[in-house]
N, C-alpha and C positions, 0 to 999 in steps of 0.2 A: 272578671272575665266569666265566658261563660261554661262551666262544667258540664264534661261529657258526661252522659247520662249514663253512662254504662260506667263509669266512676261515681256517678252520686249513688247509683243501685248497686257498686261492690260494697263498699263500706258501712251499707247495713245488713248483709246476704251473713247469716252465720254459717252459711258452705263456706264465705271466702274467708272466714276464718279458723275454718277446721283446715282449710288450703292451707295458709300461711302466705304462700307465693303471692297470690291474688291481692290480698289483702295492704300486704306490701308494698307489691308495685303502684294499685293505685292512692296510696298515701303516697309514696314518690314522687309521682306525678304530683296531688296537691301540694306536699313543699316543695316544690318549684316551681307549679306553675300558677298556683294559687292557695297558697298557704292559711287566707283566712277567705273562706267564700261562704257564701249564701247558696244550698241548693236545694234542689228539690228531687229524693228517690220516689220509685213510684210507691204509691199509696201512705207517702208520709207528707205532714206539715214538712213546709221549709222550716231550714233550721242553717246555722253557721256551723260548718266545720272545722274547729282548733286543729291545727295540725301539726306549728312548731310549738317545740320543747319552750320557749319563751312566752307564746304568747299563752298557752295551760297553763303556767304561772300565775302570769298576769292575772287570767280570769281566777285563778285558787285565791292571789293573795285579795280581790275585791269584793270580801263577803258580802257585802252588803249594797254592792250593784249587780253582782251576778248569784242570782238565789238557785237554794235547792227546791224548796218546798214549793214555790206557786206553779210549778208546771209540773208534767213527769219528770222522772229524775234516770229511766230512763229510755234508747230508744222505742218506742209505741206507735203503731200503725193507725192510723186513723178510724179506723172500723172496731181496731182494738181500742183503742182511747174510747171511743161511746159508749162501749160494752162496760170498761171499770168505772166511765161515770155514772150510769146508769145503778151497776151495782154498790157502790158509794153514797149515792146522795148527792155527787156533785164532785168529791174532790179526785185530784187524777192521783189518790196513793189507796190502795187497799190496806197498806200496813204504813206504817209510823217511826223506822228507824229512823238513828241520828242521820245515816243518810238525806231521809225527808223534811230534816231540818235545819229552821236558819234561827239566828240567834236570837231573841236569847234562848229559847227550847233548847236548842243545839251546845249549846255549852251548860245550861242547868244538868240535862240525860246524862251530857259527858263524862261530869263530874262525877257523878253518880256512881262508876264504877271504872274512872282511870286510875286508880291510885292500886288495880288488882293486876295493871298490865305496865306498872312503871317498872324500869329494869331491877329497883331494888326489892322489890315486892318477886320478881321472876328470879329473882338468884335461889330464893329457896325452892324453888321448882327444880331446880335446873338437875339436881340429883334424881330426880322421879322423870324428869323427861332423859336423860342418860341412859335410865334403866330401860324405859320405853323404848328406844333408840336398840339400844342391845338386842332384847327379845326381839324385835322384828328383823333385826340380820339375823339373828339365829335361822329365824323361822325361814327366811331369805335360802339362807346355807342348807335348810335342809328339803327344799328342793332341788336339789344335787348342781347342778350345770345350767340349769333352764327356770325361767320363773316370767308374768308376766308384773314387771318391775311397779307399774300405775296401780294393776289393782292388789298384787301380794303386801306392796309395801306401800308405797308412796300413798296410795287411800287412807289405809287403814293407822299409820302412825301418828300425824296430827288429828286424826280423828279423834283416836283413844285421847292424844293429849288436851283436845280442847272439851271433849265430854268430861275427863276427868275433874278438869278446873271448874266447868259448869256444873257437876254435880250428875250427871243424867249413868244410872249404872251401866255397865261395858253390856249386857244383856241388850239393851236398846242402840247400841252402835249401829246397825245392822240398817234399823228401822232411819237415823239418822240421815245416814249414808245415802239411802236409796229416796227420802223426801229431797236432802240437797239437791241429789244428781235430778231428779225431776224438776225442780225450780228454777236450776241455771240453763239444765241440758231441755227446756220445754221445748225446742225447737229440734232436738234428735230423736229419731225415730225409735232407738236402741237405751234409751234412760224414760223417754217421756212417757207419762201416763195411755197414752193411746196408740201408742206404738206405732205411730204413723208419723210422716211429715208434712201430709196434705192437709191436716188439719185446717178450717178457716180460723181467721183473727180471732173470731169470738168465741169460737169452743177455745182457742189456748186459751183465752181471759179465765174462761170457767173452769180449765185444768189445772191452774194456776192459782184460783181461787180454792179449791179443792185441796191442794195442798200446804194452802197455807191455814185452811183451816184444819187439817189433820195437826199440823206444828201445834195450833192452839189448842185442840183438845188434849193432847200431849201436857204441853206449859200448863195448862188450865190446872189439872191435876196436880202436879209440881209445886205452883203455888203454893195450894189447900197446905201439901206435904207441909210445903218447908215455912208457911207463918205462924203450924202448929210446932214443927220442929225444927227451929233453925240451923245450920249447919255453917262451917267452914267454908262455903263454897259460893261461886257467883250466884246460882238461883237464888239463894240465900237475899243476895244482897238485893235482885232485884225485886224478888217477893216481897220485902218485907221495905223497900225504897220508897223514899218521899223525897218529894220537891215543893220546895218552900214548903213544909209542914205536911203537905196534900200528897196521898199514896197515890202513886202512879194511876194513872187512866188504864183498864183493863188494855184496849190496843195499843196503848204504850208498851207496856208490860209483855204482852204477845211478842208485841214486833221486835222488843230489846231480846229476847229469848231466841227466837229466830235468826236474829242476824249474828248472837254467836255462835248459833248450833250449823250456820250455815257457811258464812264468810269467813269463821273463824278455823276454820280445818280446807274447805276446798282449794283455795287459795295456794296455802302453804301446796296442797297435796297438788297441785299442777306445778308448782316450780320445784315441786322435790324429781318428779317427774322429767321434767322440761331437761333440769341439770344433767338426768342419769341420758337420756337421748344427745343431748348434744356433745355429753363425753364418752358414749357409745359411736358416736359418730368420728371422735377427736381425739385418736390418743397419744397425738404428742399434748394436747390440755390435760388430760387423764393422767398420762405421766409426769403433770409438772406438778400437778395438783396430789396426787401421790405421795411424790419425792419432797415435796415441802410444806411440809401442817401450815406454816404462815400465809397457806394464799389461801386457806378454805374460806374468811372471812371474803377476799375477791372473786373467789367464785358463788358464794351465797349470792354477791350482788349482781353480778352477771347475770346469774339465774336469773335473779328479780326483772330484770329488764332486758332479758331474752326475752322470758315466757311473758313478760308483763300481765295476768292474768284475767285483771278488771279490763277488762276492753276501754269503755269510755262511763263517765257520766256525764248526765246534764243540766244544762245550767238555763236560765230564763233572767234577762234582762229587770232592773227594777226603775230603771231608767234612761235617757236617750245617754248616749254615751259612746267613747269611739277608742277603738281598740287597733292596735297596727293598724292606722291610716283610715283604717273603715269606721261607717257610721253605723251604732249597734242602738235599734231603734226601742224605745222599751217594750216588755214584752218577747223580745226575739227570742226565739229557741238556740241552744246553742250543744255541740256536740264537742267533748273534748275527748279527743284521739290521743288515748296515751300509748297504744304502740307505735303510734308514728312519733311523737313526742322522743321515744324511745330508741328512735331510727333516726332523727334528726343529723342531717350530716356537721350542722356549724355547732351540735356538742358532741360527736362522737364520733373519733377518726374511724374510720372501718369498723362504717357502724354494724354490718351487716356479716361479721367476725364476730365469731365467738370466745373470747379474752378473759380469763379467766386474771391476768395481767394487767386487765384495763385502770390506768388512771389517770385522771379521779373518773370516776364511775358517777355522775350525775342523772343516777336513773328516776321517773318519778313514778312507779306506779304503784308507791304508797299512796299519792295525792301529794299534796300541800296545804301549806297554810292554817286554818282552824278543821279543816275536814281531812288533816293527814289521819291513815288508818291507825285507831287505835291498836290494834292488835300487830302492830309492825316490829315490835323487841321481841314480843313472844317468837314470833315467826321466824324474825332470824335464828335466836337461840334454838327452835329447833331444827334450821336446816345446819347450824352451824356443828350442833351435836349429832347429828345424822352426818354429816361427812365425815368427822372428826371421829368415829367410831366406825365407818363403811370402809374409808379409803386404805385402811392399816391392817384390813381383813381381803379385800377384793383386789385379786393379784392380776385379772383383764377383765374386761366387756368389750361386749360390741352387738350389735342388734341380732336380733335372730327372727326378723320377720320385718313386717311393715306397719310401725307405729302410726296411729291416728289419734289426733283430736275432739274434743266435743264439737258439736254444729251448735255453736253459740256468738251472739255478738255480744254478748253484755258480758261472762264470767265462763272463760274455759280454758283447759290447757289439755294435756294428753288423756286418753278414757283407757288406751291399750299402748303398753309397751314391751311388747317381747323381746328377751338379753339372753343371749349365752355368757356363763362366766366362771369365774373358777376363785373361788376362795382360798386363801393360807390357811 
């Protein structure tokens, strides 16, 4: 059928998901009234919109009919698309994560460095992310009654913990922090490099590009460091990484550095966030979560598929092929909506409840399949030890202002969360 146009232009608007509401409603509307559609927002290629929890699946578990790599991975403007081919040579990726790719690359990179985020490899973490965890409610507590929760804590926690695994010293937190926030937040006026939101398509490309090459003069150096002196640590492993025998391609290397200095802390730090806002809002959840250490592990997941963080990626057809009843022609661009995924009413009673009780909790917005996020054990372990250390200290909250999100469609969750609260 045919989508209202003012629904194919919400669900790429990163206003309508600093909203929330917006954003919502019209994923609503598509599962129900069209769950898998072909549209077209303005100034973008048509593309399909994935919108139930089923058919995202579907498309995760088909690596090899639905690719990352031959198109953008993800939403891009048309104006902006020419710009990064242009600056490319031709391909629509600037960088090279495992993201950007399909197999075999995508499982060679993989490997490369999952065995440093499997859960038995993280148990010896788990003392050093504890203590992490501690100092920042301290630091929390000692802003008396007031703090603002996104940026005192919930930033700066998995940040230290994922600089610390990758090696980058806590001096350069700072510098991290504020290139992530420009990456995801290119589209906020208040993170992005030019401090505007009028920006055209093509100055973001070039703001965009800008920061990803500050990431790489950064790594670049890192490298040198760490294939003269190697260390304990992920740079380590990717400095000094070969696949089949052959060391990494420099923008391989770049872009692996990147996407853990990036994905690998913001993420967490908007569901740490997400959590404290919706049990500032909820304190009979507050108190059940409280009263029983055994649901912290239920509300981590909650979280995860409250705030669902990644918004969507996307996927490009490698052949003619038919997906819930539709013909998916090759080539077709495709958009997989994992908050509505998330929202989906035939997997989640009251979806639109905050359940800290919810089960089973089939949330996906780790992904699926060969492209589930590696960094997903880390993440929980640390939102698990951050409640599990918060909740036994923090005797109320509840808002103390008006909390907002980033203006992003690809990667955002809260930027500001103001809490009144009172610690034991």
């Amino acid at each position: 059928m045919q989508v209202p146009q003012d629904i194919s232009n919400t669900i790429v608007d990163p206003k309508a998901y600093a909203d929330g509401r917006r954003v919502d409603d019209a994923f609503t509307w598509l599962r129900r009234e069209a769950p898998l559609a072909q549209i077209k927002p303005d100034r973008y290629h048509p593309f399909w919109a994935v919108t139930r929890h089923a058919d995202i699946l579907a498309v995760e578990r088909q690596n090899d009919i639905f690719h990352n790599g031959d198109d953008f991975v993800t939403l891009t403007p048309i104006e902006a698309g020419k710009k990064v081919l242009q600056i490319t040579g031709g391909s629509p990726h600037m960088v090279r994560t495992l993201v950007h790719m399909d197999s075999p690359d995508h499982f060679n990179y993989r490997h490369l460095t999952q065995g440093w985020f499997m859960p038995q490899n993280l148990r010896q973490l788990e003392a050093r992310i504890r203590e992490l965890a501690r100092g920042f409610i301290d630091r929390m507590a000692e802003h008396g009654e007031r703090c603002d929760f996104a940026r005192d804590v919930a930033f700066l926690y998995p940040l230290r913990v994922v600089m610390e695994v990758l090696g980058v010293p806590q001096i350069d937190e700072p510098r991290m922090l504020k290139l992530t926030q420009e990456l995801f937040g290119n589209a906020d006026p208040e993170v992005n490099r030019s401090g505007s939101a009028e920006i055209d398509e093509k100055a973001r490309v070039l703001s965009i590009q800008a920061t990803f090459v500050d990431f790489m003069t950064y790594f670049n150096t890192m490298t040198e460091d760490r294939r003269k002196n190697p260390r304990n640590d992920l740079a380590s492993v990717i400095a000094n990484g070969a696949i089949k025998g052959q060391p990494l391609g420099h923008l391989e290397a770049m872009s692996y550095y990147i996407i853990a200095a990036t994905a690998g802390h913001d993420t967490t730090s908007a569901t740490s966030a997400g959590a404290m806002w919706a049990l500032a809002e909820r304190p009979e959840q507050f108190a059940k979560a409280k009263a029983d250490n055994s649901l912290i592990p239920g509300l981590v997941e909650e979280a995860i598929r409250w705030v669902t963080p990644v918004k969507h990626f996307m996927r490009s057809a490698t052949q003619d092929s038919e997906l819930a009843g539709q013909k998916i022609a090759k080539g077709d661009w495709m958009m997989l909506c994992y908050p509505s995924g998330n929202r989906d009413e035939t997997v989640f009673q009251n979806p639109f409840a905050f359940d800290i009780e919810r089960t089973p909790n089939k949330q996906l917005a780790f992904g699926y399949g060969a492209h589930v996020c590696i960094g997903q054990h880390l993440a929980r372990m640390e939102l698990k030890i951050l409640w599990e250390e918060l909740l036994p200290r923090l005797q109320s909250v509840e808002l103390d202002g008006e909390p907002r999100n980033m203006v992003s469609n690809f990667v955002c969750g809260p930027k500001t969360l103001p809490i009144r609260f009172k610690m034991l």
